[in-house]
MARLUMVO-904307 format. One line per field, with one value per residue (C-alpha): residue number from 1; y, z negated, x; residue in one letter. Coordinates in steps of 0.5 Angstrom, whole numbers. Each point is the difference from the previous one (the first is absolute). Example, Ala and Ser with C-alpha at 12.3 -4.5 7.8 and 13.67 -1.06 7.14 Angstrom:
BEGIN
pos (1, 2)
v (-9, 7)
w (-16, 2)
u (25, 2)
code (A, S)
end
This chain:
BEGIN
pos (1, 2, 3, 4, 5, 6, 7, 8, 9, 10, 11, 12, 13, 14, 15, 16, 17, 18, 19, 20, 21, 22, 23, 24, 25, 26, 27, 28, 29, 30, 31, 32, 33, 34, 35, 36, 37, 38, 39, 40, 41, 42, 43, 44, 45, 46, 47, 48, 49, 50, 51, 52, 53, 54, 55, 56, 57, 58, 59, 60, 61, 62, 63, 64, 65, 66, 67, 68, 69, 70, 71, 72, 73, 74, 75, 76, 77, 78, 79, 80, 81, 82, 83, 84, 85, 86, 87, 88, 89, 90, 91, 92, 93, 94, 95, 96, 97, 98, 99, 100, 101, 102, 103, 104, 105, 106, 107, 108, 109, 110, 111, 112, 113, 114, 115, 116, 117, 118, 119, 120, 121, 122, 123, 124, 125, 126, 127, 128, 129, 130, 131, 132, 133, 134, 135, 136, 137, 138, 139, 140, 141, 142, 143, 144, 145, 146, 147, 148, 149, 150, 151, 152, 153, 154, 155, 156, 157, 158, 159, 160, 161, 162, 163, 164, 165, 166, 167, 168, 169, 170, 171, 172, 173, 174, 175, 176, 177, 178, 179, 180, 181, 182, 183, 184, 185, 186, 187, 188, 189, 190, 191, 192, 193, 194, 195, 196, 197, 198, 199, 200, 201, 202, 203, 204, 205, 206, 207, 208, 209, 210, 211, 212, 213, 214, 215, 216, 217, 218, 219, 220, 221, 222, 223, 224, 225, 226, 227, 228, 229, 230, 231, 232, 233, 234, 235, 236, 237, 238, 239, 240, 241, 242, 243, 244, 245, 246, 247, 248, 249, 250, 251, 252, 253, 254, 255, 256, 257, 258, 259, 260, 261, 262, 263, 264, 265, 266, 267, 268, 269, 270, 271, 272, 273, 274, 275, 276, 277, 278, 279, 280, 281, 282, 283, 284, 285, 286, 287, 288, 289, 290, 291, 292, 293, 294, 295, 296, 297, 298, 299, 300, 301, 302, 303, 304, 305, 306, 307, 308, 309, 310, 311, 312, 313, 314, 315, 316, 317, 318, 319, 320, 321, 322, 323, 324, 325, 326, 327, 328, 329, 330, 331, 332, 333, 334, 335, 336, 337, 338, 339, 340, 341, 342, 343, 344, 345, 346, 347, 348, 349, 350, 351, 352, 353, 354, 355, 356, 357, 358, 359, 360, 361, 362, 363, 364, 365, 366, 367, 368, 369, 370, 371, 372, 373, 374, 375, 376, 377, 378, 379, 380, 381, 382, 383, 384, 385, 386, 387, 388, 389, 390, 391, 392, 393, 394, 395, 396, 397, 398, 399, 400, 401, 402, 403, 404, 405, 406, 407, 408, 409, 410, 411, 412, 413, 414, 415, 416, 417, 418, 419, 420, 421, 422, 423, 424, 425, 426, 427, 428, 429, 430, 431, 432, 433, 434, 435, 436, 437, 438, 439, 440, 441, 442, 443, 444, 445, 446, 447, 448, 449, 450, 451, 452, 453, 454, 455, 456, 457, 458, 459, 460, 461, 462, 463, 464, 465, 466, 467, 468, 469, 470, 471, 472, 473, 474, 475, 476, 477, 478, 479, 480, 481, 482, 483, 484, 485, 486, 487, 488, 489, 490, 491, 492, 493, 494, 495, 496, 497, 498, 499, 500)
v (169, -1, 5, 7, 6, 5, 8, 1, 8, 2, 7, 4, -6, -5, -6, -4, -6, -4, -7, -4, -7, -1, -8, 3, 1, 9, 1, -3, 7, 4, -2, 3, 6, 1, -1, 6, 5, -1, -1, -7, -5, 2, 7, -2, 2, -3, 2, -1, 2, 1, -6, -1, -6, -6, -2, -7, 1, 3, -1, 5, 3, -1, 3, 1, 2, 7, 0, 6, -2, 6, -1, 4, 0, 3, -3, -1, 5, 6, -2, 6, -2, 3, 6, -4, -6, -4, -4, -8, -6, -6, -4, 5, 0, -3, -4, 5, 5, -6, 0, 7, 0, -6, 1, -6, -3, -1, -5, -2, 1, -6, 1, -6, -6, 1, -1, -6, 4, 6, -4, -4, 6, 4, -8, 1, 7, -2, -3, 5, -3, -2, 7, 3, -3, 2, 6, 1, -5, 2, 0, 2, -8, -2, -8, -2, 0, -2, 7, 4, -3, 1, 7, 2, -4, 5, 5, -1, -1, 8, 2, -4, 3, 6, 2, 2, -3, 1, -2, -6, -1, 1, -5, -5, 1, -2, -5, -4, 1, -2, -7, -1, 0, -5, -4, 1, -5, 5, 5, -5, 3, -2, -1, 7, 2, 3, -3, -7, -1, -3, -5, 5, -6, 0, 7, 0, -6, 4, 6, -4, -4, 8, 2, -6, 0, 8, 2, -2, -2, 5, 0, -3, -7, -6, -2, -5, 4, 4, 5, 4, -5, -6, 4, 2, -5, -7, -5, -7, -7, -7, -5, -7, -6, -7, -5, -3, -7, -2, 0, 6, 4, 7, 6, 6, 7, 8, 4, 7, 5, 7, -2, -5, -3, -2, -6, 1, -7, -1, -1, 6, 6, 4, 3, -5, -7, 2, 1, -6, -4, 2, -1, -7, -4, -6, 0, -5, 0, -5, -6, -2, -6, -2, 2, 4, 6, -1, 4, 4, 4, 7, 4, 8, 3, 7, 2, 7, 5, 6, 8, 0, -5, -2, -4, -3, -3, -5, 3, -1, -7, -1, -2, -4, 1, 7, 0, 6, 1, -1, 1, -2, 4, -4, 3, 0, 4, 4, 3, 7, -3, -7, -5, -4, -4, -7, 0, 2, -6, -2, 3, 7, -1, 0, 7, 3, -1, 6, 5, -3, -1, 8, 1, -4, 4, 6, -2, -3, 5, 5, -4, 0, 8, 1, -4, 3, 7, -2, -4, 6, 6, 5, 5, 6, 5, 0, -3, -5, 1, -6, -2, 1, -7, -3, -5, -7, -2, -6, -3, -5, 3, -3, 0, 8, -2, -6, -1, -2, -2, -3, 6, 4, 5, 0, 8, -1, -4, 0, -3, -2, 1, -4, -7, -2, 4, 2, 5, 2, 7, -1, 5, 2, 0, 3, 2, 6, 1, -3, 2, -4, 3, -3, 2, -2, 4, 7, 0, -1, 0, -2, -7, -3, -6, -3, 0, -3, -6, 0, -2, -7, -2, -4, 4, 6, 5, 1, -7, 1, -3, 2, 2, 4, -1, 4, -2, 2, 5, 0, 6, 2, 5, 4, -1, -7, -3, -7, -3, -2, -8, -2, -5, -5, -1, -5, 0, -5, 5, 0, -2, 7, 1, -1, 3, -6)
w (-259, 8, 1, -1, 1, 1, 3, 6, 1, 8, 1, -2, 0, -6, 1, -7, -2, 6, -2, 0, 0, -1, 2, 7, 3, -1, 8, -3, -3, 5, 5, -5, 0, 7, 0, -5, 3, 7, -1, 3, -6, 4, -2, -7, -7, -5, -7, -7, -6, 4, 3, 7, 3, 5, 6, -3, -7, -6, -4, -5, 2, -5, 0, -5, 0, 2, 1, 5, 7, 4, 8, 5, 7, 5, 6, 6, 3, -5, 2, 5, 7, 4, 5, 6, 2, 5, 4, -2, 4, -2, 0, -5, -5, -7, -1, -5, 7, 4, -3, 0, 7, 2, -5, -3, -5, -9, -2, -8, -4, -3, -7, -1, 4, 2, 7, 0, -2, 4, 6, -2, 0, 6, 4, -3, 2, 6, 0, 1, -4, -6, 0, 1, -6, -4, 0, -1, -7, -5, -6, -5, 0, -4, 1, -5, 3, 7, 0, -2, 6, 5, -2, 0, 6, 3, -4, 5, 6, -1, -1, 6, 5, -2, -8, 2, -4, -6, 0, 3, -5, -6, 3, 1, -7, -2, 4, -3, -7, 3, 3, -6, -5, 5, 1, -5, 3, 5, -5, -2, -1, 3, -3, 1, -4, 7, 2, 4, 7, 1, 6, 4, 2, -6, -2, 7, -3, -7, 4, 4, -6, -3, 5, 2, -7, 0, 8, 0, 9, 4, 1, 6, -3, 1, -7, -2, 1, -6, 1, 5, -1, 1, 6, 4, -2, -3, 5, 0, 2, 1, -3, 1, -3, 2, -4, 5, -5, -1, 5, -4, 3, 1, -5, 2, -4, 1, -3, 0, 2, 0, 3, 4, -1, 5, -3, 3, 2, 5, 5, 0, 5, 1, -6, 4, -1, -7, -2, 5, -4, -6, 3, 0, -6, -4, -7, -6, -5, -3, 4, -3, 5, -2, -7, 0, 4, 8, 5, 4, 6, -2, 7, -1, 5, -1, 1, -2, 3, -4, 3, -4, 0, -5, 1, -5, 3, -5, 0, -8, -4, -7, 0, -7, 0, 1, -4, 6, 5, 6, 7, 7, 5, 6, 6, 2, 5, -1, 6, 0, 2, -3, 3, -6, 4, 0, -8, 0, 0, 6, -2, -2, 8, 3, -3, 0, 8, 2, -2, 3, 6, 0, -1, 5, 5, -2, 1, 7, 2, -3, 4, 6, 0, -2, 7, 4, -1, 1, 7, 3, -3, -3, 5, -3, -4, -4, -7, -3, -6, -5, -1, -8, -5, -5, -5, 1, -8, -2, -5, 1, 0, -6, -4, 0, -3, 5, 7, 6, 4, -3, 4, -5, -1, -4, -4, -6, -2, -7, 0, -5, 0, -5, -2, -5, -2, -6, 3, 7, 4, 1, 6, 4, 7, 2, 8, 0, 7, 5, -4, -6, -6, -5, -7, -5, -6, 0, 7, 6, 7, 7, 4, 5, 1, 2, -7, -2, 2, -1, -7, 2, -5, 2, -5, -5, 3, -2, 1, 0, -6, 0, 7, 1, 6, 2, 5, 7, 2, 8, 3, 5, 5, -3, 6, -1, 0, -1, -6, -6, -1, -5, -5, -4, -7, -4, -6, -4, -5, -2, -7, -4, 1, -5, 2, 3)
u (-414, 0, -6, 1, -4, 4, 1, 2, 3, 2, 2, -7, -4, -1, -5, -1, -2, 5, -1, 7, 1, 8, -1, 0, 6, 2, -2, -7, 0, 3, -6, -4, 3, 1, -8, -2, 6, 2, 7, 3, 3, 7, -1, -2, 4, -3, 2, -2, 5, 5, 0, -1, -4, 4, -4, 2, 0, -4, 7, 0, -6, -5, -7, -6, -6, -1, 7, 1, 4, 3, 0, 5, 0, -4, -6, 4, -4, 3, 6, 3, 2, 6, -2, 1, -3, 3, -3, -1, 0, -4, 7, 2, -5, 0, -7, -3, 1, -2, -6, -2, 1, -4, -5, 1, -5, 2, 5, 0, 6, 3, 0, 6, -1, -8, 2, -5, -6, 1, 1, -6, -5, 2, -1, -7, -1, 0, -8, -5, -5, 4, 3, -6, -4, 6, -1, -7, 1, -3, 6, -6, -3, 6, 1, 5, 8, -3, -3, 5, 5, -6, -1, 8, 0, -6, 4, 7, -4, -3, 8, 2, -6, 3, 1, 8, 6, -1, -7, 2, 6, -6, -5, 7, 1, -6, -2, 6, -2, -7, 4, 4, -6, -4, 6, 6, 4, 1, 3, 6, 7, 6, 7, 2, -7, -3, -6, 0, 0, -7, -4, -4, -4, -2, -1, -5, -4, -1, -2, -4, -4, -1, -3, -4, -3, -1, -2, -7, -2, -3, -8, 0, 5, -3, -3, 6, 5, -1, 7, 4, 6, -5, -4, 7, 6, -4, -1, -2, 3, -4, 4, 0, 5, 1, 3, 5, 1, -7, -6, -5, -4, 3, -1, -2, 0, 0, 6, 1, 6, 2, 6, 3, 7, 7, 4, 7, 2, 7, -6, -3, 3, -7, -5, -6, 4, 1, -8, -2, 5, -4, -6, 1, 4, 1, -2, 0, -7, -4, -3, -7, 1, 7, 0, 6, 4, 0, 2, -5, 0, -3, -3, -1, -5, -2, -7, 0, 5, 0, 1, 7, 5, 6, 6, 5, 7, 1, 8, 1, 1, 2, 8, 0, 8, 0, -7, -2, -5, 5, -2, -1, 3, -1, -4, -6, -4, -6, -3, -5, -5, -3, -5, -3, -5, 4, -1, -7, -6, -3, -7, 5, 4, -8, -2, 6, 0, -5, 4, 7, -4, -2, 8, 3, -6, 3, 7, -1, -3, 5, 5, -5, 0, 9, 0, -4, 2, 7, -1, -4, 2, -4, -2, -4, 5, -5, 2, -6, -2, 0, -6, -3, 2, -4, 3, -5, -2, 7, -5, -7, -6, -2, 6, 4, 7, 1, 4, -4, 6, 5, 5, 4, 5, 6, 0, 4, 6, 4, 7, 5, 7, 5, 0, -4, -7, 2, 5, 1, -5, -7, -2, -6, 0, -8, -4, -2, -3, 4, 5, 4, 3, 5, -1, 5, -2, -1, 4, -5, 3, -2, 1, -1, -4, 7, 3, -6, 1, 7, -3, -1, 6, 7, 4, 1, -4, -7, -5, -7, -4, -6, -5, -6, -4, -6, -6, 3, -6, -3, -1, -5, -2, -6, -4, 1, -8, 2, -3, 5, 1, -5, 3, -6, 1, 1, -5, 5, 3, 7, 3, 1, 8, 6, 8, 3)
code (X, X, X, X, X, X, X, X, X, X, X, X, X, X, X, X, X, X, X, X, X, X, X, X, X, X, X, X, X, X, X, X, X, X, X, X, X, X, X, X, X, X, X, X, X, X, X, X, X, X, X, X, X, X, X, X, X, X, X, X, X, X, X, X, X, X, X, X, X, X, X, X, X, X, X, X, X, X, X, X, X, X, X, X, X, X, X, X, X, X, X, X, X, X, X, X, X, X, X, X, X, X, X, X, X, X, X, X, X, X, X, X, X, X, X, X, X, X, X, X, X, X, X, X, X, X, X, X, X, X, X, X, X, X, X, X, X, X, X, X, X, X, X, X, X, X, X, X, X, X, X, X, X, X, X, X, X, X, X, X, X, X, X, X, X, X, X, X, X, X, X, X, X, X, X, X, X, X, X, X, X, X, X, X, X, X, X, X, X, X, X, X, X, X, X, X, X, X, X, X, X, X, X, X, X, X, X, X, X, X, X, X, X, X, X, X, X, X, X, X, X, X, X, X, X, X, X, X, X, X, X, X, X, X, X, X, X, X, X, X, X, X, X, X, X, X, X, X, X, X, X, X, X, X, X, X, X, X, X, X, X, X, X, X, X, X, X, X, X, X, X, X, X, X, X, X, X, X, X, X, X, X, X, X, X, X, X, X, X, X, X, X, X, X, X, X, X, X, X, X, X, X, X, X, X, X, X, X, X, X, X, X, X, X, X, X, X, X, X, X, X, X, X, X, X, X, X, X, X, X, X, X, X, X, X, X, X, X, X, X, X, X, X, X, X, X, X, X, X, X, X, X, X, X, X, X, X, X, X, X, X, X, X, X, X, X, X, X, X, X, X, X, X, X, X, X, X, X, X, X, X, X, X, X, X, X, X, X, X, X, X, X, X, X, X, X, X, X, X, X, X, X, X, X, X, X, X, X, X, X, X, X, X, X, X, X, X, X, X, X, X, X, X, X, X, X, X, X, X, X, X, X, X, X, X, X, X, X, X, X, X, X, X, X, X, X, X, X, X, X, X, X, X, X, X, X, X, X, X, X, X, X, X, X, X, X, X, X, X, X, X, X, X, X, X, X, X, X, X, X, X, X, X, X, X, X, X, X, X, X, X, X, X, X, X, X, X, X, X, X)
end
């Protein structure tokens, strides 16, 4: 019997009717009771007729229906401390302190290998809006597997906005038995009867396909973009294929992504080599003039960028002999700042020069101003206030969701560590102002934008698998008259968006 409902008695307090699912790993159930009690899952001595409960094992600790669990330990704040505190230094502290001190966000307990799903849901946090319709989700609309994950998931973006650590330990909980109900796969077991290591590329694109079906767009979303996903991370492509074995005329088509790809090949050193390598390909498909397969060149040119953009390095490829997904552990470059517009189609590279322009305006003229001031000094000893800043709208006036500059700016990082995707450490690496934090599961530390990008990959260390871009936002002076660059639209609608 895998699922119990169980009693679960600590101190004065007893709270019924815990639902138990042995088919987890014990720390599953211990998040659990953290989440009611307050006491960490270290503090915890969990007992049932004696027999004490393992972090690794259920072993001999059988339950039953309405069985009653005995929990000792106390909240760490209950804990006395000594009468004198002496004065601690930031290089002194534990990370647990170091948050405290620093006010560092939530992180998420690993509940047994679900680093790749914490590490996911903290990149995604990092989009406003996406967070902002999680929290606003209905969870009485129902919709199946798909909506019960898009409500745990609004349910640990409540927790990690400010629930505590416990709260974020239930909602990890049930956002896992939210994953495995969609996609079972992700509740195999190893060899030792714990959970599997999973792909966390994988678990982004089951998230992504959830919240795709369940966050519907926002009032002002153009009418083909029908979800939150499609309005904020869908893009388009203008494809054209030519046979290079027979003179037909070349095909030309519309394809749709949520997420762009960066082959690693010996050539490529730097993320922009490596989608433009995508970009242009040879593919085998069948000839209509030869009657058989040929091979034709496919050439990929975006025609709309969207706000939020994800990138996938390709680092893992199937090693039949080891039957395991091994991994490429060359390095590639990545930059903080992305300009896409030699991918983008001609018609695309027009409109989006307005905006570019307006850029390159302001940092001449911030330039201009920085030089002045040094070669002629400031001789009033009066300090000048900075003008108040406004943020000039990042989308098309006709399509909120979209990019009206092809400028981007890196503000999440998951990396893998480990050899294969089925074992190894995945971790989340956010921006928080001009800040950056590393959060390896329940631990968020700071870093600096140098250990970033020291995530390029060339060894054992972490290599970054996943990026998320965000729009590079141009603020100006309020009492800047100027008007915004107008971008006309195309009246040509978009094909409805499908997970790359």
């Amino acid at each position: 019997m895998p699922k119990v409902s169980v009693k679960v008695k600590w101190g004065k307090e007893m709270y019924p009717g815990v639902e138990v699912n042995t088919d987890d790993e014990p720390v599953v159930f211990k998040a659990q009771i953290f989440a009611l009690t307050g006491v960490q899952p270290e503090r915890q001595k969990v007992v049932c007729k004696g027999v004490t409960l393992r972090d690794d094992s259920w072993a001999n600790f059988k339950l039953s229906n309405n069985a009653l669990v005995l929990v000792m330990g106390s909240k760490e704040e209950d804990v006395p401390s000594a009468p004198v505190e002496q004065t601690r230094f930031v290089e002194d502290m534990n990370e647990s302190e170091l948050a405290t001190a620093l006010d560092l966000p939530e992180g998420l307990i690993n509940l047994g290998n679900t680093c790749y799903m914490n590490a996911t849901v903290q990149c995604l946090k990092t989009v406003p809006e996406l967070k902002n319709a999680l929290l606003s989700y209905d969870k009485s609309s129902g919709g199946g597997t798909a909506g019960e994950l898009t409500s745990a998931l609004s349910d640990t973006m409540s927790a990690l906005e400010g629930g505590g650590a416990g709260a974020c330990a239930g909602a990890a909980a049930k956002l896992l038995r939210a994953l495995h109900a969609t996609a079972p796969r992700f509740a195999e077991r190893g060899p030792g009867g714990g959970l599997a290591q999973q792909d966390a590329s994988e678990c982004w694109t089951e998230i992504i396909r959830a919240l795709q079906a369940r966050l519907p767009s926002a009032p002002n979303a153009p009418a083909n973009r029908s979800s939150v996903i499609e309005q904020y991370f869908g893009g388009t492509l203008d494809v054209e294929l030519v046979c290079s074995e027979a003179e037909e005329p070349p095909t030309r088509s519309t394809e749709t992504f949520l997420q762009l790809s960066c082959f690693i090949s010996q050539d490529v050193k730097y993320l922009q080599s490596g989608l433009r390598s995508k970009m242009s390909e040879q593919i085998t498909k069948l000839s209509q003039t030869l009657g058989r397969d040929a091979i034709y060149t496919k050439t990929s040119k975006i025609s709309r960028l969207p706000a939020y953009l994800t990138v996938q390095f390709v680092r893992f490829y199937y090693k039949e002999k080891e039957s395991i997904n091994a991994k490429i552990l060359k390095d590639v470059k990545f930059p903080l700042e992305l300009d896409v517009y030699e991918l983008c189609s001609p018609e695309l590279q027009e409109r989006l020069m307005p905006m570019r322009n307006k850029f390159k305006e302001y940092e001449d003229a911030n330039v201009e101003s920085s030089l002045s001031s040094k070669n002629h000094g400031d001789s009033s000893k009066e300090i000048k206030k900075k003008d108040p800043m406004r943020s000039v709208p990042y989308w098309f006036p006709n399509d909120v969701g979209s990019n009206n500059s092809g400028y981007y700016r890196l503000q999440a990082v998951l990396t893998h560590r480990g050899r294969s995707s089925s074992s190894g450490h995945y971790v989340a690496w956010v921006a928080r102002g001009d800040s950056w934090l590393r959060c390896d599961d329940d631990a968020v530390t700071p870093v600096t934008e140098e250990e970033v990008l020291k995530l390029s990959g060339g060894g054992d260390w972490h290599c970054a698998y996943l990026l998320l871009y965000g729009p590079k936002i141009l603020q100006v002076p309020e009492v800047d008259d100027k008007p915004e660059p107008m971008i006309t639209e195309h009246d040509d609608e978009d094909p409805p968006i499908a997970l790359a």
